[in-house]
Kinemage of the C-alpha trace (Angstrom):
@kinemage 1
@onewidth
@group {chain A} dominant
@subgroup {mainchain}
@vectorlist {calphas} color= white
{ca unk a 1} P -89.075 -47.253 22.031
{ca unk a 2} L -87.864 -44.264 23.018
{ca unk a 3} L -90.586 -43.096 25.046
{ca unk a 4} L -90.271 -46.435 26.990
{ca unk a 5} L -87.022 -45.647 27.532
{ca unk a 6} L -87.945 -42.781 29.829
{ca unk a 7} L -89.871 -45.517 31.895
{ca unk a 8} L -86.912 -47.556 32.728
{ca unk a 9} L -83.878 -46.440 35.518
{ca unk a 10} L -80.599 -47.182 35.960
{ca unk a 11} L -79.674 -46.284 39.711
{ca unk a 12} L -76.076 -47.187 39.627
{ca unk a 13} L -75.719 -45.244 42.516
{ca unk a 14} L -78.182 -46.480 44.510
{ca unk a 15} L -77.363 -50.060 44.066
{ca unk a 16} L -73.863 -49.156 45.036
{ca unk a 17} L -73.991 -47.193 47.967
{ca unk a 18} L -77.132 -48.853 49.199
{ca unk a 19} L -78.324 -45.718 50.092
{ca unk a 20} L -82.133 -46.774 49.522
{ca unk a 21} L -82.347 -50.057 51.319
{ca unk a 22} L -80.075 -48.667 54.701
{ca unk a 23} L -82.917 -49.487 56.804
{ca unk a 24} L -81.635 -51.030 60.038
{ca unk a 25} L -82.721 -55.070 60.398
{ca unk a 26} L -83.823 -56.253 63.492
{ca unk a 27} L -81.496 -57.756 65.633
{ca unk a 28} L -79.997 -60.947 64.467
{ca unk a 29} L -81.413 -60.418 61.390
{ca unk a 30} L -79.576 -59.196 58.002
{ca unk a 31} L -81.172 -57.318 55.120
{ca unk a 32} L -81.331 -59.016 51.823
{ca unk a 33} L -82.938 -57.175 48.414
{ca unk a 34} L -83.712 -61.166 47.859
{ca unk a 35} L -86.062 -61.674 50.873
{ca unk a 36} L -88.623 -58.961 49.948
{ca unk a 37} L -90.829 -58.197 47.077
{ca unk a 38} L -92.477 -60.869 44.960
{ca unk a 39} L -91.186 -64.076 43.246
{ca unk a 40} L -91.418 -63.298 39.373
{ca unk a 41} L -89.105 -66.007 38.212
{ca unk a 42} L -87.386 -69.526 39.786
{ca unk a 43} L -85.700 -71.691 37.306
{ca unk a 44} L -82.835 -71.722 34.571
{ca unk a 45} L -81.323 -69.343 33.081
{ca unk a 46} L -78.945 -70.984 31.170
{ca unk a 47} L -76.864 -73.541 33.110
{ca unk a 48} L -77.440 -71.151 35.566
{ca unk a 49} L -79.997 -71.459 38.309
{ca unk a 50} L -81.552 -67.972 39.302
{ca unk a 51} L -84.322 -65.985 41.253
{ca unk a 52} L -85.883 -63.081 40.521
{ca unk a 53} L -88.118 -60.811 42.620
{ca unk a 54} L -89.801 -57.535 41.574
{ca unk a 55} L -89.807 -55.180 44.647
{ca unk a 56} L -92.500 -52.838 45.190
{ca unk a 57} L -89.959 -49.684 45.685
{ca unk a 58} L -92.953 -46.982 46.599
{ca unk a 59} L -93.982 -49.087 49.322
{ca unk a 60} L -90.415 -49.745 50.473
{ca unk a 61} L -89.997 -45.679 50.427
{ca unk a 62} L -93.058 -45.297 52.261
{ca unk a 63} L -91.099 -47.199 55.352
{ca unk a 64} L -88.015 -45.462 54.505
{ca unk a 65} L -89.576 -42.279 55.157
{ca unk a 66} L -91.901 -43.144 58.000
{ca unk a 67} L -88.380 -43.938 59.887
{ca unk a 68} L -86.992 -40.536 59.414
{ca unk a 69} L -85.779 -40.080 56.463
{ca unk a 70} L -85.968 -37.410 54.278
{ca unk a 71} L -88.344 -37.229 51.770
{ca unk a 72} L -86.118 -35.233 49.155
{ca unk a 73} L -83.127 -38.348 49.453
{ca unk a 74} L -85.816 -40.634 48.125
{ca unk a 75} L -85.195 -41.622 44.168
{ca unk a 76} L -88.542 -41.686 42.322
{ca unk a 77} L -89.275 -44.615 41.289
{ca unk a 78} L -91.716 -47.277 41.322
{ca unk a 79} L -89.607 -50.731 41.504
{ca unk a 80} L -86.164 -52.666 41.719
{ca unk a 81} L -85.828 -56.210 39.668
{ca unk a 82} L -83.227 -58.115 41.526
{ca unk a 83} L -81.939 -61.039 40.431
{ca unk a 84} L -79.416 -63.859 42.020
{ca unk a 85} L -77.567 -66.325 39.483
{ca unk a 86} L -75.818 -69.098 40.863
{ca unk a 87} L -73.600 -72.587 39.825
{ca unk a 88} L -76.460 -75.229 40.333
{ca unk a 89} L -73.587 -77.855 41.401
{ca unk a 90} L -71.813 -75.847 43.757
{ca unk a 91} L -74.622 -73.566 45.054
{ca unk a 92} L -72.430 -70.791 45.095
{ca unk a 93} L -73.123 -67.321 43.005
{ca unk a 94} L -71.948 -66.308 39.949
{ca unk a 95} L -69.151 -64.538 40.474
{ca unk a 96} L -68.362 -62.085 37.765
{ca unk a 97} L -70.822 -61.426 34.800
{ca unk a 98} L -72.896 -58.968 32.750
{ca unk a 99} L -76.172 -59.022 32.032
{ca unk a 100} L -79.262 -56.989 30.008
{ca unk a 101} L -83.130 -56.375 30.329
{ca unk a 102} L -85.364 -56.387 27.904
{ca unk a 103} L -88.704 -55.167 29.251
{ca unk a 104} L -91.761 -54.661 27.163
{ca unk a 105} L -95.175 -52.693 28.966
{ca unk a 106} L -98.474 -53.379 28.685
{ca unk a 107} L -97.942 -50.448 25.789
{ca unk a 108} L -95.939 -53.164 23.996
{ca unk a 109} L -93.390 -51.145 23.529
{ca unk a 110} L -89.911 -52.692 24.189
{ca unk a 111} L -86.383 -50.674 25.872
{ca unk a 112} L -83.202 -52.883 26.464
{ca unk a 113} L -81.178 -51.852 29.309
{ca unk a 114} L -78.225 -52.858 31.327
{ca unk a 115} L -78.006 -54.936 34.305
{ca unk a 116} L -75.992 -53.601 37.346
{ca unk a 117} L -73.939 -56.549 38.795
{ca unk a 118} L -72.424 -56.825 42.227
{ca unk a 119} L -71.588 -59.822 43.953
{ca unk a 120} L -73.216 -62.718 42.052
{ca unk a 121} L -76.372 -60.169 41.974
{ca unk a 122} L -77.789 -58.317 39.120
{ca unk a 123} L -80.318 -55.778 39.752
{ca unk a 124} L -82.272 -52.376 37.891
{ca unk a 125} L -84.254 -50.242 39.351
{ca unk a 126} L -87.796 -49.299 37.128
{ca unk a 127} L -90.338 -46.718 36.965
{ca unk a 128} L -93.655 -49.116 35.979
{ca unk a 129} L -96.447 -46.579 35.558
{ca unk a 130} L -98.920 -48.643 33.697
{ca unk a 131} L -101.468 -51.664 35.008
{ca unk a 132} L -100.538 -54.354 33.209
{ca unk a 133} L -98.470 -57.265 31.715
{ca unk a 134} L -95.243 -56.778 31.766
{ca unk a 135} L -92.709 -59.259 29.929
{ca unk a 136} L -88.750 -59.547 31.184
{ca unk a 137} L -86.258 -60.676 28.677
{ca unk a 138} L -83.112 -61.550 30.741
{ca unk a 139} L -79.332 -62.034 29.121
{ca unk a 140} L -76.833 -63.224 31.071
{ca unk a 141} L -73.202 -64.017 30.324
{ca unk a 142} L -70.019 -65.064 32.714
{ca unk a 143} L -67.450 -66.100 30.705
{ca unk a 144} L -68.155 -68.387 27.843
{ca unk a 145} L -71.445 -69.173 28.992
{ca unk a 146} L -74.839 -67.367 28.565
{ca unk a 147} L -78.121 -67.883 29.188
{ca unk a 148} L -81.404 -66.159 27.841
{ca unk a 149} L -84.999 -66.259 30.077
{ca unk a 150} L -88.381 -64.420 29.359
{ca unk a 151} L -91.039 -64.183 32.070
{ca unk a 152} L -93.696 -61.982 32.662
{ca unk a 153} L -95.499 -59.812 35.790
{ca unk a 154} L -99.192 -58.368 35.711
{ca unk a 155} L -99.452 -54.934 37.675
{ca unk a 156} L -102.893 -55.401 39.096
{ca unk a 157} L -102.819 -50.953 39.883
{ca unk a 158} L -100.396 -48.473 40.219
C-alpha cells in the first residue's frame, strides 16, 4: 500500500489557486474542469446525483505549455478526477461536504486518500503510471447523509 501511495497526489494548491487550468477560454466561453476529460461515472452516489470525469492532465500540460508557459511551473502528474455532487430535486450542488478515494491499480494494490472540496466540487489530482484497470471507491458525506460508489477506468497506454 505504501508504494501506491507514492502514485497518488494531493495538489491542494493547485486546485485552489487554479494555477494549472488558467488557460484563457475563448470568448464567451467559460472554463469548466467538468467539460473536459472523459466520463468515468454518471449516476448515484447516495441520494446524491454526481459526475465524474478523469482528465488526461499530460495532455492538458502539453497545451499549457505550447501557450507559453513555463515548463518548470508545470506539476508532474499524469491526471485530475473531478467530481460534481448535486441535490437531484433541486439541481443545485452540494454545498459543503467531505469526501475520500479509494483507488486500486492494475497492481491491485489499494491507497485511500482525501478529496479536495470547493464549491459543490470534489477533485484529486493522480499520477497513473500503469496500463490498466483502475477501480475508484468514492465516499461522500454532507451532513447526515453519505453515499458510497465504485467504478472503474482501463488505461489503454501511458
Amino acid at each position: 500500500m505504501r508504494r501506491f501511495a507514492g502514485y497518488v497526489v494531493l495538489m491542494l494548491v493547485l486546485l485552489s489557486t487554479g494555477a494549472a487550468f488558467s488557460e484563457e477560454p475563448a470568448a464567451g466561453k467559460s472554463m469548466s474542469l467538468m467539460s473536459m476529460g472523459d466520463k468515468v461515472f454518471s449516476g448515484k452516489i447516495g441520494d446524491w446525483t454526481a459526475e465524474a470525469r478523469l482528465i488526461n492532465m499530460r495532455e492538458h500540460m502539453k497545451r499549457l505549455a505550447k501557450s507559453g508557459r513555463n515548463a518548470d511551473e508545470l506539476p508532474i502528474l499524469t491526471h485530475h478526477l473531478e467530481i460534481v455532487v448535486t441535490d437531484p430535486k433541486t439541481g443545485k450542488p452540494l454545498g459543503e461536504g467531505t469526501g475520500t478515494l479509494t483507488i486500486t491499480g492494475p497492481d491491485k494494490k489499494s491507497d485511500k486518500t482525501e478529496l479536495v472540496s470547493k464549491g459543490g466540487q470534489f477533485g484529486v489530482d493522480l499520477v497513473m503510471v500503469s496500463a490498466g484497470k483502475y477501480v475508484f471507491k468514492l465516499e461522500i458525506v454532507s451532513g447526515k447523509q453519505k453515499g458510497v460508489v465504485s467504478f472503474g477506468y482501463k488505461i489503454k497506454k501511458v
